[in-house]
C-alpha positions in Angstrom: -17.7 -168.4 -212.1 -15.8 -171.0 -210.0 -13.9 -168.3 -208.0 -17.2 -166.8 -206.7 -18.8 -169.9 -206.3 -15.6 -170.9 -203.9 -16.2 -167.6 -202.5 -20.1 -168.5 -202.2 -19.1 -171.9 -200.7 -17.0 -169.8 -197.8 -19.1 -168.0 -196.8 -21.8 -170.8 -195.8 -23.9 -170.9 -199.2 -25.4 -174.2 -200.6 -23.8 -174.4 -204.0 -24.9 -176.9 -207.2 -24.4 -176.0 -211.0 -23.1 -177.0 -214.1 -20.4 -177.3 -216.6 -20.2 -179.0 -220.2 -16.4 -179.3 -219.8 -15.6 -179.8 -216.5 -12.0 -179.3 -215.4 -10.0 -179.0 -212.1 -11.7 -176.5 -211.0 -15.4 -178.1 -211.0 -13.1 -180.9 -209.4 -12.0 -178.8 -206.6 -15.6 -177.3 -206.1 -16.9 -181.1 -206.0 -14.5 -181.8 -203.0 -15.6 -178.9 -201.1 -19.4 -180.0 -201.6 -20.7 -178.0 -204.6 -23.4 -180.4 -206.5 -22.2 -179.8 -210.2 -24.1 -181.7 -213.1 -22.2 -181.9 -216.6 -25.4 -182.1 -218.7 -27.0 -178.6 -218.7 -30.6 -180.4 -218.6 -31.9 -178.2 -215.5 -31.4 -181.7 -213.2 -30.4 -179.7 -210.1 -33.0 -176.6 -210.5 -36.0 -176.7 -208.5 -38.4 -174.8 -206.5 -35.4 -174.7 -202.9 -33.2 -172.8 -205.4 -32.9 -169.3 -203.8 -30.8 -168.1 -206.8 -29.5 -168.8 -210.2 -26.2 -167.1 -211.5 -24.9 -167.3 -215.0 -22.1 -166.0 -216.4 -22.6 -163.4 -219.4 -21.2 -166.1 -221.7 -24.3 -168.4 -221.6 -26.6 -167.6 -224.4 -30.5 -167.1 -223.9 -31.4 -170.4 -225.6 -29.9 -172.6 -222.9 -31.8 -175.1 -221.3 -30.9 -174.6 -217.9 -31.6 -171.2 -218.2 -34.4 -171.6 -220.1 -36.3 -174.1 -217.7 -35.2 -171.3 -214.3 -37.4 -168.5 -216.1 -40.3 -171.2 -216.6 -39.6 -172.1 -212.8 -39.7 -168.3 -211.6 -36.8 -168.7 -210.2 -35.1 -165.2 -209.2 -31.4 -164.8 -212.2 -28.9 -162.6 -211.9 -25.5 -162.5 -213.9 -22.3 -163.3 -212.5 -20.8 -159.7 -212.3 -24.4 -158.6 -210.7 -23.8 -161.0 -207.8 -19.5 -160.1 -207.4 -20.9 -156.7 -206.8 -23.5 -157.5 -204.3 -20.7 -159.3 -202.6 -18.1 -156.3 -202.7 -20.5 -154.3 -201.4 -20.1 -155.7 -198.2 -16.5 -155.1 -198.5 -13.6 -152.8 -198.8 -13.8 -153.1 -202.8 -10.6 -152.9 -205.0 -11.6 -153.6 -208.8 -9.1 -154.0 -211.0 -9.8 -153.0 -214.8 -8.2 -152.9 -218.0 -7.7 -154.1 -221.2 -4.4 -155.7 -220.1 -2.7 -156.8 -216.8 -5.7 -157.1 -215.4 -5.5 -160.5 -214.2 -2.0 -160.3 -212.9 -2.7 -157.0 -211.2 -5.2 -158.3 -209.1 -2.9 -161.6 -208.0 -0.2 -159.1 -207.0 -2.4 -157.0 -205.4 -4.4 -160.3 -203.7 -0.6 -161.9 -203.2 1.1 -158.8 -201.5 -2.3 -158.4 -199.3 -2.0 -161.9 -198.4 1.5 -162.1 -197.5 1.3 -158.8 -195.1 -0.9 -160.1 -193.2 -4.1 -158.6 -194.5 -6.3 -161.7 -195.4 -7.8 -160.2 -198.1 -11.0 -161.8 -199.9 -10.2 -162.0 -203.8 -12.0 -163.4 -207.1 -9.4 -163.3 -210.2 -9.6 -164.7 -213.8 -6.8 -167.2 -214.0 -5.6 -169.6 -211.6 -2.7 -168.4 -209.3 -0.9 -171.9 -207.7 0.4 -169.7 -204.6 -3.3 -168.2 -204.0 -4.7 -172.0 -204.0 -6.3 -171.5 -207.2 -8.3 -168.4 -208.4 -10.5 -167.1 -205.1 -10.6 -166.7 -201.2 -12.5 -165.6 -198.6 -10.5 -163.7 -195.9 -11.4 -162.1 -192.7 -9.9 -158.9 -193.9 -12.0 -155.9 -195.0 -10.1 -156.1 -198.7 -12.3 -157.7 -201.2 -9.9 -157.4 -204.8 -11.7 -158.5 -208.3 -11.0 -158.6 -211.4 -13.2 -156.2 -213.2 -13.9 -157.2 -217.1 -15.3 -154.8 -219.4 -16.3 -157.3 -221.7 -20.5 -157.4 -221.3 -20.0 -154.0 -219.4 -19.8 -156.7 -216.8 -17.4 -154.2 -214.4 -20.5 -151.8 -214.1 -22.3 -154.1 -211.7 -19.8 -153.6 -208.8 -19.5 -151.1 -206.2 -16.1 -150.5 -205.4 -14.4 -148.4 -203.0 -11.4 -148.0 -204.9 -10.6 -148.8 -208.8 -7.4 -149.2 -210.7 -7.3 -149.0 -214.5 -4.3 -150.6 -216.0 -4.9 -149.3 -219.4 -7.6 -149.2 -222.6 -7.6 -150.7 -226.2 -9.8 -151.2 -228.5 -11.2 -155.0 -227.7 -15.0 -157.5 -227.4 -15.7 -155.3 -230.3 -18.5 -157.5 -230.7 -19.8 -156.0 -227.7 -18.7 -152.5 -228.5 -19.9 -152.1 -231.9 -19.4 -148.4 -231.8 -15.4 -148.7 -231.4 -12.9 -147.3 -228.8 -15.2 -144.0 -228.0 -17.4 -146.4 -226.7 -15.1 -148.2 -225.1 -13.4 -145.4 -223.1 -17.4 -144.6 -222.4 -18.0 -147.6 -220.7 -14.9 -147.1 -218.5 -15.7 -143.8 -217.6 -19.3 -145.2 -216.4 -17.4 -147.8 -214.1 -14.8 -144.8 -212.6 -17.6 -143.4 -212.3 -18.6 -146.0 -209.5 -16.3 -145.4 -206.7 -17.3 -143.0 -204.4 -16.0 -139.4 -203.7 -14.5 -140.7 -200.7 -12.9 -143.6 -202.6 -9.7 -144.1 -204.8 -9.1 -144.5 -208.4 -5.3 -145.4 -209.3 -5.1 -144.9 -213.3 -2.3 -145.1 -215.5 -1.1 -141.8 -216.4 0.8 -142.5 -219.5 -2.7 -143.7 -221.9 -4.2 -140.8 -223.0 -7.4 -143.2 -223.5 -7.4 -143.6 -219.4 -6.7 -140.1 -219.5 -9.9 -139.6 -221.8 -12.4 -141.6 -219.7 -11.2 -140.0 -216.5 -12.3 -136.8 -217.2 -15.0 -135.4 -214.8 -15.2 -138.5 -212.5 -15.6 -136.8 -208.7 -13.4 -139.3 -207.2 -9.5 -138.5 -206.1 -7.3 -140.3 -208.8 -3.5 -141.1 -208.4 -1.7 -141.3 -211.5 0.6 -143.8 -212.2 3.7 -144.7 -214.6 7.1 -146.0 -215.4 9.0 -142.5 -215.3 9.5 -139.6 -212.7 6.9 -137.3 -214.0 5.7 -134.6 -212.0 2.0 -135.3 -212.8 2.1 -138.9 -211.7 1.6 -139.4 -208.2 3.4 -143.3 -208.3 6.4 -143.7 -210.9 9.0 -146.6 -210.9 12.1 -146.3 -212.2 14.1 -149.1 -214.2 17.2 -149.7 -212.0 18.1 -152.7 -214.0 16.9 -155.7 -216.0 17.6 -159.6 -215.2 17.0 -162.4 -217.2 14.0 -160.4 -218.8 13.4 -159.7 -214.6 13.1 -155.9 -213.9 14.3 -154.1 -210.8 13.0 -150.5 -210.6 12.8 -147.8 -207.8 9.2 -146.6 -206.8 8.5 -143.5 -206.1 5.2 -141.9 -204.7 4.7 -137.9 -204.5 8.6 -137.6 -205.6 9.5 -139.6 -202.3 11.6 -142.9 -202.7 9.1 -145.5 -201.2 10.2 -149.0 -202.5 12.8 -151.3 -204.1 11.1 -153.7 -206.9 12.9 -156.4 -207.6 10.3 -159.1 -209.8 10.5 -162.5 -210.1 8.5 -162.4 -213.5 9.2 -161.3 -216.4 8.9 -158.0 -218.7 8.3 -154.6 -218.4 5.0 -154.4 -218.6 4.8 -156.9 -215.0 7.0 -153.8 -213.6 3.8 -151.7 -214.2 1.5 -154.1 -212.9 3.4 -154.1 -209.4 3.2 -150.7 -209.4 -0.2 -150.4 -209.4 -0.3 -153.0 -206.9 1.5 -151.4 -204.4 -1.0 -148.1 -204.9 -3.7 -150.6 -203.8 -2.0 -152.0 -201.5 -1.5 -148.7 -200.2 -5.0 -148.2 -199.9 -5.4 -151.0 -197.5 -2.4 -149.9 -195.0 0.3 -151.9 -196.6 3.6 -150.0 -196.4 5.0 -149.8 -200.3 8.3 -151.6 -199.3 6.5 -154.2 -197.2 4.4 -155.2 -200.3 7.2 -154.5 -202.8 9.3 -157.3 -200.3 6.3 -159.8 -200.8 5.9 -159.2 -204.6 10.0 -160.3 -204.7 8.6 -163.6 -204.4 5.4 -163.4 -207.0 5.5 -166.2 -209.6 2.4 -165.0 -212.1 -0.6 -166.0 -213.2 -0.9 -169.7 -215.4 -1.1 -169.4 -218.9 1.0 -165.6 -218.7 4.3 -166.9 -220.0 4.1 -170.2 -217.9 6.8 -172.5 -218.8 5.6 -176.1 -219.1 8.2 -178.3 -220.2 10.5 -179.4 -222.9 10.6 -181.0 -226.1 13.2 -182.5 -227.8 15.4 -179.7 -225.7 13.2 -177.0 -226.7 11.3 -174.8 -224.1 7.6 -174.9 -224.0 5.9 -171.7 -222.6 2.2 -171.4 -222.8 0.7 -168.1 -222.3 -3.1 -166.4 -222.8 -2.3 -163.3 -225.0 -4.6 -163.2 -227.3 -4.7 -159.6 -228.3 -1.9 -157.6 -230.7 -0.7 -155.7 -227.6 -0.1 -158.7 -225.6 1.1 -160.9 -228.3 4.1 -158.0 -228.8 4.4 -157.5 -225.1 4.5 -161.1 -224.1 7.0 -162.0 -227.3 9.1 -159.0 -226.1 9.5 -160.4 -222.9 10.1 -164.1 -223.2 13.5 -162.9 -225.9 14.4 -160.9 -222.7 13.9 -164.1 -220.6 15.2 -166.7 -222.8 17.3 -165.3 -225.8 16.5 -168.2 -227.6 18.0 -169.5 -230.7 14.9 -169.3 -232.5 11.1 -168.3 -230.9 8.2 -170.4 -232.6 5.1 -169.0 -231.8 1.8 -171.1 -231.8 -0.9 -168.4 -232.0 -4.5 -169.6 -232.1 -6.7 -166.7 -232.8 -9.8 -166.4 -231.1 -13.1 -165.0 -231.8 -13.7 -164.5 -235.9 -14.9 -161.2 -235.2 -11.8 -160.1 -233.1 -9.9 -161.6 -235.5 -11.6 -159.2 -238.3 -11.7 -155.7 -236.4 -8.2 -156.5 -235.3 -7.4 -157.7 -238.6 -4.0 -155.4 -239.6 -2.6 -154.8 -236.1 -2.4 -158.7 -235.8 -0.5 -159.1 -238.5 1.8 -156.4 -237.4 2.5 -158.1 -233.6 4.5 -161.0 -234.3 8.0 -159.5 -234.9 9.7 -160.9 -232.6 8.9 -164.6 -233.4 11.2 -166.5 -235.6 8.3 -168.3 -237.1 4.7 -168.1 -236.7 2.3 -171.4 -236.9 -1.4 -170.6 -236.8 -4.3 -173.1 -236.3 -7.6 -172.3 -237.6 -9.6 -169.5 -235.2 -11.1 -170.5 -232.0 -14.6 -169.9 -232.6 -16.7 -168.4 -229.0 -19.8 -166.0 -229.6 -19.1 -166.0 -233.3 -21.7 -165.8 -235.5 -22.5 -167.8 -238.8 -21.6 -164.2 -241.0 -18.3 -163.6 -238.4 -17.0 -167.5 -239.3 -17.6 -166.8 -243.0 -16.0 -163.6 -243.2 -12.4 -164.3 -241.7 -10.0 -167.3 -241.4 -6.9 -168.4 -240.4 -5.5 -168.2 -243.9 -6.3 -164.4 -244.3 -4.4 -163.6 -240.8 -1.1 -166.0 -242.3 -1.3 -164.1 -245.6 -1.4 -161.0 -244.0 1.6 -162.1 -241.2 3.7 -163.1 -244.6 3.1 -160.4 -246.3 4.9 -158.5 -242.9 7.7 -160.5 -244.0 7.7 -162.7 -241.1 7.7 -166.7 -241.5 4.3 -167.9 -240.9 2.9 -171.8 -241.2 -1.5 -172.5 -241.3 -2.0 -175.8 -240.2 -5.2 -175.9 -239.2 -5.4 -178.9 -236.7 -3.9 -178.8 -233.3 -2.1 -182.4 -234.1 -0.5 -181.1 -237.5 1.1 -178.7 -235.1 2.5 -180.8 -232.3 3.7 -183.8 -235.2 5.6 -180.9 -237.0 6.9 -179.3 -233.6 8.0 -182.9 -232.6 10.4 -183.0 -235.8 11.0 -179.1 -236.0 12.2 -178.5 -232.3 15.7 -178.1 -231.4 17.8 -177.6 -228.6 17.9 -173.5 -228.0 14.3 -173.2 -229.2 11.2 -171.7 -227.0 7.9 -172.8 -228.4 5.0 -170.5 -226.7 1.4 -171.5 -227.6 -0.7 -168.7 -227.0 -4.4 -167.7 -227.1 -7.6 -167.9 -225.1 -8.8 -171.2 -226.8 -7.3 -174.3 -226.1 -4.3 -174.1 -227.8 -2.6 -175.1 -224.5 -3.0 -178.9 -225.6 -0.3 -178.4 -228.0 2.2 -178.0 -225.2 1.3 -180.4 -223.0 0.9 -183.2 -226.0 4.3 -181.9 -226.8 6.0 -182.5 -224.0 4.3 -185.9 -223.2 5.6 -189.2 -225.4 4.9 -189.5 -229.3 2.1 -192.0 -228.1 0.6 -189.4 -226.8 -3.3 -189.2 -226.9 -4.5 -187.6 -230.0 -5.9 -184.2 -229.8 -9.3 -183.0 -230.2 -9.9 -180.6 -233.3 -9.6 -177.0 -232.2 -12.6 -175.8 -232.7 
């Protein structure tokens, strides 16, 4: 929400809204002129309101958007209005149950640094962008496209790239992974003949969703194969770094050499480069900017030390990424020992997901679980599945595994557990983040706020 609203704000609009928790991005929004209210009581709605966005996340009993309907006022959701806006652009949505968000920073990053002065909205803050949006005078418009909702079918892009699919918001797709690969076929099937769609070619559930869809489709993957039109090639690995060849049509195009971490990000440039391809961007000219990429925050950000310990903080919050990231950070760091502070979130992700949780956390030397991050759970999802459950399962894995359930059990037992050698990661999509940052403030530290 605040990256279109900063997007919104460039473009001339009159912006106000709200936000129970305000942060430093409803700072930022303040400071460009955005009216922003923290008590969703409807103060800045009126009749001189031309339009009222919400994000998907906002539940129909809300005040605020309770009191617009009795206004009249005209609503749309947040997705509805990104893809009114990219339809006035050059459109490059960038989908997928993983990698999304760093995919579209590389692709927004390389665009930016060869001169295209590209437009972007993505779902994490990117320090070298100036925070999560822009609005360029280029013709490339890049977004993140989320499936959760079926949020990505409101846009109209001209080109799409699908990084991969899992199964995932299972709350939202009660029906399981056919429905999944379902809705991504309806979003391929959004880009026009004339347009683009750069898929990975190594999922057969891409593979499965792509079927039929009229627009031209360029494969992509980390091998030569003769089916994929872009391929890299791992040259070498530094530091958990990877250098790779890329190759598109079986022609040597561009030497990768990343600045972050794991295989996986090696992939993500990839499919950068075929976007940025789409825009004019010679491969090596982009591969030259992405050199000097730094990531996303919260993807394996590294926020300071305790007690000579590394803290990383990182978003995963899924059993691919939790595997993926872990791999990657032992690449990076080979630590002594890697503690892993994973707060689940959802119940009901948490439930569906139950087994292949349990089953990601082999590469942590210890795993310390806080009670589940509650968001769109309902009263039968909260009763059904709990921390507990998840540690039980995780032990019974044979892997080490602590439940403390409060966020400041965790940080006083990391304070007295963490040595020198050690990388502590907090990861999730709640606000497990605290822990680090308590961590590596003093041991008067404010106290922490219960997790839920």
């Amino acid at each position: 929400m605040s990256g279109l609203a900063r997007v919104l704000l460039d473009a001339g609009a009159i912006v106000s809204g709200s936000d129970s928790r305000p942060g430093p991005q409803t700072l930022e929004l303040s400071e460009r002129g955005a009216s922003i209210s923290r008590q969703q009581d409807g103060a800045l709605l009126g009749p001189h309101i031309d339009l009222v966005v919400r994000t998907a996340a906002i539940p129909v009993d809300n005040p605020e958007y309770q009191l617009a309907r009795r206004l009249g006022l005209r609503q749309m959701k947040y997705a509805e209005m990104l893809g009114l806006v990219m339809a006035e652009r050059l459109g490059i949505a960038i989908s997928g149950t993983h990698g999304k968000s760093t995919t579209t920073a590389m692709t927004a990053y390389a665009l930016l640094q060869c001169g295209a002065d590209p437009s972007f909205v993505i779902g994490g803050t990117v320090r070298q962008l100036g925070g999560s949006s822009r609005s360029g005078a280029g013709a490339a418009f890049v977004v993140e496209a989320c499936e959760f909702d079926r949020s990505f079918h409101n846009y109209h892009p001209t080109a799409a790239v699908i990084t991969n699919i899992e199964a995932d918001h299972l709350d939202c797709y009660t029906n399981g992974l056919s429905e999944i690969i379902e809705s991504f076929r309806t979003f391929a099937a959004a880009v026009p003949a004339g347009g683009r769609i750069i898929a990975n070619g190594q999922d057969p559930n891409v593979r499965a969703a792509l079927r039929g869809v009229a627009a031209p489709i360029e494969w992509i993957g980390l091998e030569e194969v003769p089916t994929l039109q872009w391929s890299t090639r791992v040259v070498d690995v530094s530091r958990g770094c990877y250098h790779g060849q890329v190759f598109h049509e079986g022609r040597l195009v561009a030497d990768l050499r990343l600045g972050v971490a794991g295989g996986h990000n090696l992939f993500n440039a990839t499919a950068a480069l075929a976007a940025c391809a789409l825009c004019g961007v010679r491969p090596q000219e982009a591969a030259d900017a992405l050199a000097g990429f730094r990531g996303v925050e919260r993807r394996m950000s590294e926020v300071g030390e305790v007690n000579g310990a590394i803290l990383v903080d990182d978003y995963g919050h899924h059993p691919t990424e939790i595997r993926t990231t872990l791999r990657a950070l032992q690449e990076k760091y080979e630590p002594r020992r890697l503690i892993c502070v994973f707060q689940p979130h959802q119940h009901s992700r948490t439930r569906f997901l139950l087994q292949e949780f349990a089953e990601s956390f082999a590469d942590a030397d210890l795993t310390i679980l806080p009670d589940i991050y509650s968001a769109r759970d309902s009263d039968d999802d909260r009763r059904s599945i709990s921390s507990a459950d998840l540690a039980a399962r995780i032990r019974a894995n044979g892997r080490p595994v602590l439940h403390l359930p409060r966020l400041e059990a965790i940080v006083d037992f990391l304070r007295g557990e963490a040595r020198a050698g050690d990388l502590i990661v907090t990861m999730g999509a709640g606000n497990v983040g605290e822990v680090s940052r308590a961590l590596k403030q003093e041991p008067q530290a404010p106290r922490l706020l219960h997790a839920t």
